[in-house]
N, C-alpha and C positions, 0 to 999 in steps of 0.2 A: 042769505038765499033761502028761497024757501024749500020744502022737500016734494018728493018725485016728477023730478025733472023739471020742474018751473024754471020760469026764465027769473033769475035773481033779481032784488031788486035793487037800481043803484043807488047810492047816498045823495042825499040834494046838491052836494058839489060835483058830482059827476054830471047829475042830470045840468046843472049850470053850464057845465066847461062846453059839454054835447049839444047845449043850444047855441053857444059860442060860433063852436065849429060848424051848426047851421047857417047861422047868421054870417059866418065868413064865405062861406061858401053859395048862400045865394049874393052876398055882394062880389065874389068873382064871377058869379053868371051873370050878371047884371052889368059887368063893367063891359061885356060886347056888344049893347044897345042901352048905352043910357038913355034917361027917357026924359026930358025936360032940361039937361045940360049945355053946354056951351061946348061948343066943337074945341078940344084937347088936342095936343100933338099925341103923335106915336108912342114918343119917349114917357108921357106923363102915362099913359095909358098903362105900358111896360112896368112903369115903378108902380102900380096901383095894383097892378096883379101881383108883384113879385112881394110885395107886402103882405096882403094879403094872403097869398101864399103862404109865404111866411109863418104868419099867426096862426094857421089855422095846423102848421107845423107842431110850432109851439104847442099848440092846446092838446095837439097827438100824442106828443110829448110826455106828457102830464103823467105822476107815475099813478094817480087814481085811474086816469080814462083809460091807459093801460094796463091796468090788470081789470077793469071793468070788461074791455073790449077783450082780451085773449080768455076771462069766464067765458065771455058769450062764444067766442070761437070754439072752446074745448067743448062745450057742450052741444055743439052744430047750429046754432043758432044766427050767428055771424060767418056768412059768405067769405071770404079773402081769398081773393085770386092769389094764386102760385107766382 
């Protein structure tokens, strides 16, 4: 981290995992209008978020992105609702 009060800087695997969890999370916005797809059942659509989900769980998970993410909180920098 750096000194007074910077916003720390993360390691290249965190900054990875956080583009991860980007990428999982514009393909769960995405799975309410695919754009160029083949008309899916209900159910496939279901197991495609719930996957998704999933992974980007997983990547929360991670004990780098979380102690990355609770720095940024201690320090007011990162929002978390109650």
């Amino acid at each position: 981290m750096t000194g007074g009060g910077d916003i720390p800087a993360p390691s290249d695997a965190v900054v990875i995992k956080l583009a991860g969890i980007a990428e999982r999370v514009r393909e769960l916005m995405a799975l309410d209008s695919p754009v160029g797809k083949a008309p899916v059942g209900l159910n496939t659509i279901r197991n495609d978020r719930r996957r998704t989900v999933e992974a980007v769980m997983l990547l929360l998970a991670d004990g780098e992105v979380r102690s990355y993410l609770a720095e940024l909180e201690r320090l007011g920098l990162l929002q978390v609702k109650p």
